[in-house]
C-alpha positions as CSV (number, residue, x, y, z in Angstrom):
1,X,-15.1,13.3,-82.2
2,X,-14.7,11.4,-79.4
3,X,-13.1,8.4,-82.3
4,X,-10.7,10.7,-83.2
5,X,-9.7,11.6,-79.6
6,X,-9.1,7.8,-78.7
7,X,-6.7,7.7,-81.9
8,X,-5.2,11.0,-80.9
9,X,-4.4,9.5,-77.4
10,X,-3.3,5.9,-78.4
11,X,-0.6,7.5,-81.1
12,X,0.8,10.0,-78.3
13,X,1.0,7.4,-75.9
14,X,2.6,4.9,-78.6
15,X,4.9,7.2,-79.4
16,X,6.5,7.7,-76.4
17,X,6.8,4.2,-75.3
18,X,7.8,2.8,-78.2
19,X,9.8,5.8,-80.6
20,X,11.4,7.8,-77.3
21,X,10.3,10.8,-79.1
22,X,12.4,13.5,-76.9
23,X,12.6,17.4,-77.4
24,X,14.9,18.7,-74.7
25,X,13.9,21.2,-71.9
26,X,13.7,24.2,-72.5
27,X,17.2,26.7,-72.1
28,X,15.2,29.0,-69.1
29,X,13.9,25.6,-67.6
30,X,17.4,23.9,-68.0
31,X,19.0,26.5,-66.7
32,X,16.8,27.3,-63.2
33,X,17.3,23.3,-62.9
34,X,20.7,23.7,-63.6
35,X,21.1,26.6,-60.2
36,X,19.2,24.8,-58.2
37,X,21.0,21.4,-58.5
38,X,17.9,19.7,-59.8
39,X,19.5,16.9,-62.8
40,X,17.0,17.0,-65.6
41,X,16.1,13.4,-65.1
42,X,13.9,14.0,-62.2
43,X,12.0,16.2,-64.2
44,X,9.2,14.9,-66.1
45,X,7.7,17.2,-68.3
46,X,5.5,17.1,-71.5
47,X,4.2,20.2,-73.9
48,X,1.7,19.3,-76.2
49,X,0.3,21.9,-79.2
50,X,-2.4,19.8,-80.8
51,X,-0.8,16.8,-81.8
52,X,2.7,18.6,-81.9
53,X,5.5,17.6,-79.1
54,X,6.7,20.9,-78.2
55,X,8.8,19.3,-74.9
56,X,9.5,15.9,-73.9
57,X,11.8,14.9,-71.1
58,X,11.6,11.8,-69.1
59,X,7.8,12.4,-69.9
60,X,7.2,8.1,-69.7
61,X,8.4,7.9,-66.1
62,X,5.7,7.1,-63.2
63,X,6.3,10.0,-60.7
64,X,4.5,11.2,-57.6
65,X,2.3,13.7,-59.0
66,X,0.8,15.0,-55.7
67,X,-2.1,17.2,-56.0
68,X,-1.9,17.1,-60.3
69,X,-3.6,13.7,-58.9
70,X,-7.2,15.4,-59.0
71,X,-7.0,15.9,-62.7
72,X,-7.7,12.2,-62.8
73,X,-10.2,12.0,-60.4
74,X,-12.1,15.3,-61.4
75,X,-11.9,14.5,-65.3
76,X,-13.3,10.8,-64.2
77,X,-16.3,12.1,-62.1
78,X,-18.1,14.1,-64.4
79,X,-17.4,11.4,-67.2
80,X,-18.9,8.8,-65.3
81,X,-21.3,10.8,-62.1
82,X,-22.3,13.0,-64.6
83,X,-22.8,17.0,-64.1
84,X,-26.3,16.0,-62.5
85,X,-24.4,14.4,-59.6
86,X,-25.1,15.3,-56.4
87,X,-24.6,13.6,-53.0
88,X,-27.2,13.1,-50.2
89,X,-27.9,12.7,-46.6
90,X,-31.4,11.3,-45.4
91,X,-32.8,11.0,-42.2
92,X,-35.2,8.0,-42.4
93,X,-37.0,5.4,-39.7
94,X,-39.6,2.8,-39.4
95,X,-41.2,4.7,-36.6
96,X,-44.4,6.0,-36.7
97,X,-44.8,9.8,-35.4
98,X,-47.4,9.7,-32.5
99,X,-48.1,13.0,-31.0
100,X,-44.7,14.5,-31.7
101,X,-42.5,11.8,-30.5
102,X,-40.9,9.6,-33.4
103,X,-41.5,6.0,-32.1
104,X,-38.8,4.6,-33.2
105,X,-34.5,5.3,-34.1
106,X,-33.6,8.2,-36.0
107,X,-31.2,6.7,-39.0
108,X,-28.7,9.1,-40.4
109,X,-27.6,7.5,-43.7
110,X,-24.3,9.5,-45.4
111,X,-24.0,9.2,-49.7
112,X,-20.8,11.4,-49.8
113,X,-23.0,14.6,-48.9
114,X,-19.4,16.9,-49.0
115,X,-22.0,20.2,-48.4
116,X,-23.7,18.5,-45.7
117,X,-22.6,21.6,-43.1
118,X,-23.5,22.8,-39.7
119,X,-26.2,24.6,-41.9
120,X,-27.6,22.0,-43.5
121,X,-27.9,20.1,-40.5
122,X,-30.0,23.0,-39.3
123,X,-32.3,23.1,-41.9
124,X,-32.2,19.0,-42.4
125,X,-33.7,18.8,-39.0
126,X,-36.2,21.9,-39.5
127,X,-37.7,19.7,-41.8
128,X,-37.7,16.9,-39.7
129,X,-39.4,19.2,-37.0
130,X,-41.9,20.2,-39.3
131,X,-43.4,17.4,-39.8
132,X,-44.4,17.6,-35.7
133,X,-41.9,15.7,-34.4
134,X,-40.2,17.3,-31.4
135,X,-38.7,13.6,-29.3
136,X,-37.3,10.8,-30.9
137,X,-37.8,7.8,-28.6
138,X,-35.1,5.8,-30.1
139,X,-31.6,6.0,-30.3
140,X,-30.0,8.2,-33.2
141,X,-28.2,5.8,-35.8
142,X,-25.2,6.7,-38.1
143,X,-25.1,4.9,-40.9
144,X,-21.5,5.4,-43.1
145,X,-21.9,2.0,-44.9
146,X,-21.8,3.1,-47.8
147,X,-18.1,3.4,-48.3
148,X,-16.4,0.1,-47.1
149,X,-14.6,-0.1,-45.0
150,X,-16.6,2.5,-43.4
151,X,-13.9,4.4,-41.3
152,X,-10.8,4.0,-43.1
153,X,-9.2,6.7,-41.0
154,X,-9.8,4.2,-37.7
155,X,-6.1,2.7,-37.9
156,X,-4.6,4.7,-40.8
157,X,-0.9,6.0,-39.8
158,X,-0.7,9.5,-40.1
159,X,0.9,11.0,-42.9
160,X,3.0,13.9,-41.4
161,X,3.7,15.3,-38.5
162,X,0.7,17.3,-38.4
163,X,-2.5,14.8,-38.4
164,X,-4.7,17.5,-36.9
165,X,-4.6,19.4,-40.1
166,X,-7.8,20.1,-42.2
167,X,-5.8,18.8,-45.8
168,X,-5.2,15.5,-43.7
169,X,-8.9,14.7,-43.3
170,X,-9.9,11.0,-44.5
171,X,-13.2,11.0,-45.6
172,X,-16.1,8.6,-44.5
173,X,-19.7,8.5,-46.2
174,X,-21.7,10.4,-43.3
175,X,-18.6,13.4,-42.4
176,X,-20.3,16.0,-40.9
177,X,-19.2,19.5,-41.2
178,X,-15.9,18.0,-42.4
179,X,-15.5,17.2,-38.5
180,X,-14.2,20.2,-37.9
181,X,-13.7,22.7,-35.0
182,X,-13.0,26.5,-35.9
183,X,-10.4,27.1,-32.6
184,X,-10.3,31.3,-31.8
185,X,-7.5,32.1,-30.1
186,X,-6.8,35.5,-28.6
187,X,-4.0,36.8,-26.3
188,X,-5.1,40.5,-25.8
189,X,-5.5,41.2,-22.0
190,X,-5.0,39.3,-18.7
191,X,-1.7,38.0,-19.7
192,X,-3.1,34.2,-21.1
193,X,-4.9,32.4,-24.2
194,X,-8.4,32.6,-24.6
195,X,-9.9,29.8,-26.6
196,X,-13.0,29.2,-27.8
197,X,-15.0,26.6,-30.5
198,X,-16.8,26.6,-33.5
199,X,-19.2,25.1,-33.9
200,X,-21.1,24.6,-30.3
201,X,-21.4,21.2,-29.6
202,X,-23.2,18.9,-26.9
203,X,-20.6,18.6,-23.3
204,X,-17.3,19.5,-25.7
205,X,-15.1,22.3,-24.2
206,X,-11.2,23.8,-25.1
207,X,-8.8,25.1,-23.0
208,X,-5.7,26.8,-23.8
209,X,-1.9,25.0,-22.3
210,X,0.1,28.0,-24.9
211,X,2.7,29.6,-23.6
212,X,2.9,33.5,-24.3
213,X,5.5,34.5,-26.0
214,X,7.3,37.6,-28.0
215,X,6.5,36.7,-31.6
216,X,5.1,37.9,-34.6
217,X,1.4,37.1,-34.7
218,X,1.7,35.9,-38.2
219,X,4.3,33.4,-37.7
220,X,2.0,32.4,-34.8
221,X,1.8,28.6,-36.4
222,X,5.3,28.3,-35.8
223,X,4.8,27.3,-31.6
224,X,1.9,25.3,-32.8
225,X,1.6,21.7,-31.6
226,X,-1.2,19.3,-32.2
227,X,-4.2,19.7,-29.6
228,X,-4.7,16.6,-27.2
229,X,-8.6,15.6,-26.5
230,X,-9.5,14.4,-22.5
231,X,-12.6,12.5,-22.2
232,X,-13.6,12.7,-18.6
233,X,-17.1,10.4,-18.1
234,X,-19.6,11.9,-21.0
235,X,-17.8,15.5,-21.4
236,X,-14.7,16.4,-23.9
237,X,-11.8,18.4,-23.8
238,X,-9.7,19.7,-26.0
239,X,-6.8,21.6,-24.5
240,X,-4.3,23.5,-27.1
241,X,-0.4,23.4,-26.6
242,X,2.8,25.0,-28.0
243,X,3.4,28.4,-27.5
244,X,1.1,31.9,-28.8
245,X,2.4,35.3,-29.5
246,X,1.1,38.3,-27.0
247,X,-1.5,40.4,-28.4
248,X,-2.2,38.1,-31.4
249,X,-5.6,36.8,-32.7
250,X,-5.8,33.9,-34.6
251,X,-8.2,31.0,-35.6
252,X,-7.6,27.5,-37.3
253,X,-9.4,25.0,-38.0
254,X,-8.5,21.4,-36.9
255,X,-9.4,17.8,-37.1
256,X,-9.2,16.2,-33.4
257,X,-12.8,14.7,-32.5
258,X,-13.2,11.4,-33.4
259,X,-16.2,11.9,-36.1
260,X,-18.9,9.3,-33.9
261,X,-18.3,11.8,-30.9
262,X,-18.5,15.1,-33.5
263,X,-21.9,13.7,-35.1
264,X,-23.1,12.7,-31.7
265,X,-22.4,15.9,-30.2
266,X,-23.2,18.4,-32.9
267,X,-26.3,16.8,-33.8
268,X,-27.6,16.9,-30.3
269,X,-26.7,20.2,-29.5
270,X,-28.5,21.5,-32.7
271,X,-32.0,19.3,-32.1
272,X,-32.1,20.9,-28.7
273,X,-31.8,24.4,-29.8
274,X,-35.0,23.6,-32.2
275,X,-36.6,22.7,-29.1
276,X,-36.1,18.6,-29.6
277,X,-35.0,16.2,-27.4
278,X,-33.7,12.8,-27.7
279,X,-34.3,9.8,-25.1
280,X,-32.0,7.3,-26.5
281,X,-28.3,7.0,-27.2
282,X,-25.8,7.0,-30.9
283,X,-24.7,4.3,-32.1
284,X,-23.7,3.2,-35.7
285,X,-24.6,0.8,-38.5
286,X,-22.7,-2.7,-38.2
287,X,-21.6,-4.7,-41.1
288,X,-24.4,-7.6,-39.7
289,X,-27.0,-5.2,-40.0
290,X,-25.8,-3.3,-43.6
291,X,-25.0,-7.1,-44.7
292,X,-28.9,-8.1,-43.3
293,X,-30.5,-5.2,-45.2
294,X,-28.1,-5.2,-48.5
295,X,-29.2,-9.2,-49.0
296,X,-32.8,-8.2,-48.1
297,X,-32.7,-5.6,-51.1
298,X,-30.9,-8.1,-53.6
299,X,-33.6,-10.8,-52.7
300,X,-36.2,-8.3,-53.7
301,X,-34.6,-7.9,-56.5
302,X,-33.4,-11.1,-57.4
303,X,-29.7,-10.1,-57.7
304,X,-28.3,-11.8,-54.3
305,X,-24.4,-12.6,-55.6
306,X,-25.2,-10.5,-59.1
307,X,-22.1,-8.5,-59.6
308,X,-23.2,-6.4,-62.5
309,X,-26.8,-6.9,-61.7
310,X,-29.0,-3.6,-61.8
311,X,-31.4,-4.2,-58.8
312,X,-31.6,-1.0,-57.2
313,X,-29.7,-0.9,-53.6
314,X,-31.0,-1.4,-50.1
315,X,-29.8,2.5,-49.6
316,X,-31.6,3.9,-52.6
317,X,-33.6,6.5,-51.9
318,X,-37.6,8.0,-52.5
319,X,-37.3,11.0,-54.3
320,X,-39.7,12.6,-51.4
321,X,-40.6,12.0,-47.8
322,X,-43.0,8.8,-47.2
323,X,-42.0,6.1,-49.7
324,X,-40.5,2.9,-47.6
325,X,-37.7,1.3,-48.4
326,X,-36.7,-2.3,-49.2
327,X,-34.5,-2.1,-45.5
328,X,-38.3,-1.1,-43.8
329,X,-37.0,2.5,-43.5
330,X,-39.0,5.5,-44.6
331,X,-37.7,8.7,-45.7
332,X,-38.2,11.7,-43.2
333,X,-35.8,14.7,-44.9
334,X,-32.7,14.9,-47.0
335,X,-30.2,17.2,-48.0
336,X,-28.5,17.3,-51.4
337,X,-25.3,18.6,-52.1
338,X,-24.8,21.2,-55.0
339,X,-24.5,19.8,-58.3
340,X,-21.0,17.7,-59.6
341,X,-19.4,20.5,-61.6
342,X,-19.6,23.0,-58.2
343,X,-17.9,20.2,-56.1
344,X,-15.3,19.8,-58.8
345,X,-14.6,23.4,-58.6
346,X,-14.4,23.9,-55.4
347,X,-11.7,20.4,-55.1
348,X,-9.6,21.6,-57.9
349,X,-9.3,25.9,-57.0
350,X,-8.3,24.8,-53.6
351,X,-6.8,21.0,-54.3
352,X,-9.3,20.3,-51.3
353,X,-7.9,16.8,-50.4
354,X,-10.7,15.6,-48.5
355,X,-13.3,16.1,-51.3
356,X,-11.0,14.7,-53.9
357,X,-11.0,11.4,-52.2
358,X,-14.5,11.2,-51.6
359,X,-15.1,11.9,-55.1
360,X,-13.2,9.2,-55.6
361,X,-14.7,6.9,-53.5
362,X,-17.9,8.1,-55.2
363,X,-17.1,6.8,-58.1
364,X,-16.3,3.2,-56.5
365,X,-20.1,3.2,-54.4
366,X,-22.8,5.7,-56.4
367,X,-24.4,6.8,-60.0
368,X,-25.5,9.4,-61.2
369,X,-29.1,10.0,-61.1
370,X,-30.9,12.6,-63.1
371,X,-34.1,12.9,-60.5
372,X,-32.4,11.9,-57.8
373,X,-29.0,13.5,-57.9
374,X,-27.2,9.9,-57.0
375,X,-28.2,7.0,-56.1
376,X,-25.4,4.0,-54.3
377,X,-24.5,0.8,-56.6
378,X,-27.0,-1.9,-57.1
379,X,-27.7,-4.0,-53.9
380,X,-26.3,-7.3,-55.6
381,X,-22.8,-5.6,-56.4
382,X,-22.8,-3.9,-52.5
383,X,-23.1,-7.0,-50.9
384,X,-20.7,-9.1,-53.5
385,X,-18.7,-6.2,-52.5
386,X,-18.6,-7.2,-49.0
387,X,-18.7,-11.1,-49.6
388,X,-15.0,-10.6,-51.2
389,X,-13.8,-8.4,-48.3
390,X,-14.7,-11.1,-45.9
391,X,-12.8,-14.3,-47.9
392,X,-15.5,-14.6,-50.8
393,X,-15.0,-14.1,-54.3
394,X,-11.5,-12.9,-54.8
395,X,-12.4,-11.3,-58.8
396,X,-14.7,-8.5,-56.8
397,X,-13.2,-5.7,-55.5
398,X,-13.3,-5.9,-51.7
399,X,-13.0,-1.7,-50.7
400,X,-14.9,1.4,-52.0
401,X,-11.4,2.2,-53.0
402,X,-10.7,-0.8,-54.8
403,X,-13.6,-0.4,-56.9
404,X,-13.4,3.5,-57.7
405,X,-9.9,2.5,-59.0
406,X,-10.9,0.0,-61.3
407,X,-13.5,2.5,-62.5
408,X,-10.4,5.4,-63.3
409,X,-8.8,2.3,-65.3
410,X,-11.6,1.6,-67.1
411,X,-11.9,4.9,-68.0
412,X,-8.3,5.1,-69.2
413,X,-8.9,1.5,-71.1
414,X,-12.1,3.2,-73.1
415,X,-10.1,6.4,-74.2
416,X,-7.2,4.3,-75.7
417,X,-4.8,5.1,-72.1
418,X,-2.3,3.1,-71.2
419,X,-2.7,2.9,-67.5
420,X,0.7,0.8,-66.9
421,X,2.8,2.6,-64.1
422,X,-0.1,4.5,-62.6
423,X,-0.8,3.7,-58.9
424,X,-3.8,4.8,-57.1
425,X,-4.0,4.7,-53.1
426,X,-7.1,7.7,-52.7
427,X,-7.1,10.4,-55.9
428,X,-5.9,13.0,-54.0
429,X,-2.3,13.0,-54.5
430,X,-1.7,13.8,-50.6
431,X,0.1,9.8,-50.7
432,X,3.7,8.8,-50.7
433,X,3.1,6.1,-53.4
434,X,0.8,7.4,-56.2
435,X,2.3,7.6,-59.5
436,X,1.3,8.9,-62.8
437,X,3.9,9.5,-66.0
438,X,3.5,12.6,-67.1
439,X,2.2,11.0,-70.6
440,X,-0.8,9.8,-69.4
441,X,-1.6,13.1,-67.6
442,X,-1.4,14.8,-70.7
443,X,-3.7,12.4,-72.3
444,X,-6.3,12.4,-69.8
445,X,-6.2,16.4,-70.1
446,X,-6.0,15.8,-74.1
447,X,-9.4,13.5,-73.4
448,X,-11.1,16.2,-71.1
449,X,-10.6,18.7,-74.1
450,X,-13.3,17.0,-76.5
451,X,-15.0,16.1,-73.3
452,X,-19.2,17.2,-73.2
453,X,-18.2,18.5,-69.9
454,X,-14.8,19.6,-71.2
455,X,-16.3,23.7,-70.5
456,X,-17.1,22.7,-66.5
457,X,-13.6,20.8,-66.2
458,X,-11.7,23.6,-67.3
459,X,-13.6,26.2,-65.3
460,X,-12.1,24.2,-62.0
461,X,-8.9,24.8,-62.9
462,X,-6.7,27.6,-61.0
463,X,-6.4,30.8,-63.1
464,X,-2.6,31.7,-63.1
465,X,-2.5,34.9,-61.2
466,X,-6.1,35.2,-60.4
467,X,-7.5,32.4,-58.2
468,X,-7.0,29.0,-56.4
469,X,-3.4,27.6,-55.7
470,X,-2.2,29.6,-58.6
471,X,-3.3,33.1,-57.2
472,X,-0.2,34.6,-56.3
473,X,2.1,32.9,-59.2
474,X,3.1,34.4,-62.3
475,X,1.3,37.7,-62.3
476,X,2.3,40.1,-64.6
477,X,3.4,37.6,-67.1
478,X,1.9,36.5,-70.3
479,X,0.3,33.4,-68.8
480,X,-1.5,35.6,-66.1
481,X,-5.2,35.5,-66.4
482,X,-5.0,32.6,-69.5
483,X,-3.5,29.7,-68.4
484,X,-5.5,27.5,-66.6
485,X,-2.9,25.2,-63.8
486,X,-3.7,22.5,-61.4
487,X,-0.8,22.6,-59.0
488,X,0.8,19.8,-56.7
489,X,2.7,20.2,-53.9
490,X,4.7,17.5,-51.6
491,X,7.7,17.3,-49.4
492,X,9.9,15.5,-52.4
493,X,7.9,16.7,-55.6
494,X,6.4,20.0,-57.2
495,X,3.8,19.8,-60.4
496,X,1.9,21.6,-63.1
497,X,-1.2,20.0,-65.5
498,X,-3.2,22.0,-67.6
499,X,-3.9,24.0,-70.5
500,X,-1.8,27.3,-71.7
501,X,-2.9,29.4,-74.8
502,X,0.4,30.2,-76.7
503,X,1.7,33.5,-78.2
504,X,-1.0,33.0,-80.8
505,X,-3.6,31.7,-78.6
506,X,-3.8,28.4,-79.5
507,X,-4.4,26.2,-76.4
508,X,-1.2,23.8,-75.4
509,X,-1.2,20.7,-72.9
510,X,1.5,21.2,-70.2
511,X,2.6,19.2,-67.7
512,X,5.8,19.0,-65.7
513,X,6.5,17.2,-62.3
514,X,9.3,17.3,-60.4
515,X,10.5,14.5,-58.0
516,X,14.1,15.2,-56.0
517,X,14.3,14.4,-52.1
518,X,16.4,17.8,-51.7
519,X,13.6,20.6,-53.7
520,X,13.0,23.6,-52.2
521,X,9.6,24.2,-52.9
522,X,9.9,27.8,-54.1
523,X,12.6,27.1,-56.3
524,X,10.8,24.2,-58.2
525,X,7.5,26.3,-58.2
526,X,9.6,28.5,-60.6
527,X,11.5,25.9,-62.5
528,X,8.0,24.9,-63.3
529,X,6.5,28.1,-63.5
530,X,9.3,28.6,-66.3
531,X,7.5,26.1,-68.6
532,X,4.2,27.7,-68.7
533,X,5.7,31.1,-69.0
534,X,7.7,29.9,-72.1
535,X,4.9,28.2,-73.7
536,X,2.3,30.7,-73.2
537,X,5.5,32.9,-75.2
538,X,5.7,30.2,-77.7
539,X,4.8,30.2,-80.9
540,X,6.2,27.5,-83.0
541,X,6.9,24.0,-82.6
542,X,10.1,22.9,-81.1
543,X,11.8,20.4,-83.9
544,X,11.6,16.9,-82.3
């Protein structure tokens, strides 16, 4: 099956590039273009029925596919993670525990843990506390080495105008709680904003600059303006400006804390509500030390400078508490994130940009491990890695990101994909110079069909008029509760990917992206919109 796939994928994608196989839009999709001032050559669109071209229209042109983006990552993941993926946090040290004090540091080690919540630190370090310790005499270590560089948001120019904003969150290996604070704002009363924070966290407070004004409560984001954070010796504040509506209640969450101060703080608020204290201060993993311990594990191992080398890594993990570590560290308590296909859901319904891209990354620093859930790249490949970031071997791939995009074109190489025009900057889609042609979406969706996983894939996908990003679209239409839509949204460019059963119920392939620095987003929702509708109405194949 899968054979036949490859051959089904390499003859669409040959046809296109070199036959310009073309069926025109169609007339309701032409025409809303048409009204809207939208030429047809900054649409690309493609509608598959088995191996049938139903549409074609500038289907061989890269274009920014925004959020349509996570198909590729998604479909990659559980190809290569597998569906018994799941990512981790530990807690380990080389301490001994000596009449409840932990005589040692506390490490924190992040593996791209996207459930790791203000719960499951709670019940990480109730597990922690159960084994009798109640003071950690060292200092509390966070350890987000496994993604290189480690902090890519440190530096990163925001994207819009609104960097506070949960969809603009770049991921790290260790992000707690997403780093986010719930803000509860309410103007009922004495005549100001009262603020408040979810969740509590160690000497962090808000305060409230709004202005009151008359407004309707649920325009309230319009006086919004990004918070500003104080640090005044160890405390944090966060004060909130713009202006608030009278007698409106509202919450948000935003992204403001840098995510050293949000661990830090969050962490040590919720050890001292179990009753723990600890005497020494956070601080984070350097490259010396992750270098030290990765060549320490590929010595063991023999694999120092090994690139494909299968020596496990210095971060692999026991499968329970008590086994040390190649790096002297012993496992205390982990947390494991639910398995792959729940993740994927949860990305796709929502096109959830942070856990897209550390999916991504995922694929560029983990495997998939049946016992274990995951389990980071062997040690010689890490620290080969690293070697080429700091002026070594320029063939390696020198970022996490690097190397999780030569894994998606690998991918595309093994299923007979052309990946020529396709740019990759985080497999998201929130990125101004991503591109994918519209072709090579459809084959990736084609390849997902006769996919094992091909049943958890499509259960990710949006339901047209039922859930996720396509909730509210095209109810009461034929497509409604059958088509299954992964949507993309940008300032220049709307999109569509997925599967639509026709008239007679036979699955179709559609995908359509538009690119025009004047759409309104409405309107090229339903120019869009129109080309499911019509296919799930269809019923025959357009002549070519």
């Amino acid at each position: 099956m899968r054979v036949t796939m490859r051959l089904r994928t390499l003859a669409l994608v040959g046809l296109f590039v070199f036959t310009g196989a073309r069926a025109e839009l169609p007339e309701p999709v032409a025409r809303l273009a048409y009204a809207a001032g939208i030429p047809e050559e900054a649409i690309g669109a493609i509608v598959l029925r088995g191996d049938t071209i139903l549409v074609s229209n500038e289907a061989d042109r890269p274009m920014l596919p925004a959020s349509t983006m996570k198909v590729i990552t998604s479909v990659v993941a559980l190809d290569q993670l597998g569906p018994a993926f799941r990512g981790r946090t530990e807690l380990r040290s080389s301490g001994d525990i000596v009449n409840g004090t932990l005589k040692g540091d506390l490490l924190v080690r992040g593996g791209a843990d996207l459930d790791f919540t203000e719960d499951a630190l709670v019940h990480l370090l109730e597990r922690l506390r159960a084994q009798g310790v109640r003071r950690i005499a060292g200092d509390l270590v966070l350890d987000r080495q496994l993604f290189q560089p480690p902090r890519a948001d440190v530096g990163k120019p925001q994207f819009d105008e609104a960097p506070e904003a949960y969809y603009n969150v770049i991921p790290d290996a260790l992000l707690l709680n997403m780093n986010l604070l719930t803000v509860d704002m309410d103007s009922h009363g004495n005549g100001a904003v009262k603020a408040a924070i979810l969740p509590e966290l160690d000497r962090v407070d808000v305060r409230s600059g709004q202005a009151l004004v008359n407004a309707d409560c649920a325009a309230w984001e319009d006086g919004w303006k990004p918070p500003t954070v104080a640090r005044n010796g160890g405390r944090l504040t966060v004060t909130l400006h713009g202006t608030f509506p009278r007698n409106c209640r509202q919450s948000y969450r935003i992204n403001v804390l840098d995510r050293d101060d949000y661990a830090d703080r969050l962490f040590r608020a919720t050890w001292k509500r179990l009753g723990g204290t600890i005497a020494g201060k956070t601080r984070t993993v350097d490259l010396a030390e992750h270098t030290s311990a990765l060549a320490a594990a590929a010595a063991a191992q023999g694999a120092i400078g090994s690139a494909d080398g299968t020596a496990s890594s210095a971060a692999s993990s026991s499968s329970s508490p008590g086994g040390t570590d190649v790096d002297g560290t012993r496992l205390l308590a982990q947390h494991l994130s639910r398995a792959l296909p729940e993740l994927v859901r949860d990305t796709m319904k929502v096109s959830d940009n942070a856990w897209a891209r550390t999916l991504f990354l995922s694929l560029g620093s983990l495997q998939g491990d049946e016992t274990l859930g995951s389990r980071p790249l062997p040690a010689g490949q890490r620290l080969a890695m690293l070697m080429a970031a700091n002026g070594g071997d320029t063939s390696m791939p020198s970022s996490t990101q690097a190397r999780a995009e030569a894994v998606v074109r690998d991918w595309f190489k093994r299923h007979g994909i052309d990946d020529s025009g396709m740019v990759v900057e985080n497999g998201s889609g929130l990125s101004r110079i991503e591109r994918l042609r519209p072709v090579q979406l459809a084959a990736v969706l084609a390849a997902a069909e006769e996919s094992p996983w091909a049943p958890e894939f499509q259960a990710s996908l949006p339901i047209v008029g039922v859930d996720g990003t396509m909730k509210r679209r095209l109810k009461g239409t034929v497509a409604a509760s059958r088509a299954r839509i992964k949507t993309g949204t940008l300032r220049s460019g709307v999109a569509v990917a997925g599967y639509v059963p026709d008239a007679n119920g036979e699955q179709c392939i559609v995908v359509a992206i538009i690119n025009h620095d004047n759409i309104d987003h409405a309107t090229g929702r339903g120019i869009v919109d129109a080309l499911i509708e019509w296919t799930a109405n269809s019923s025959a194949a357009s002549p070519m």
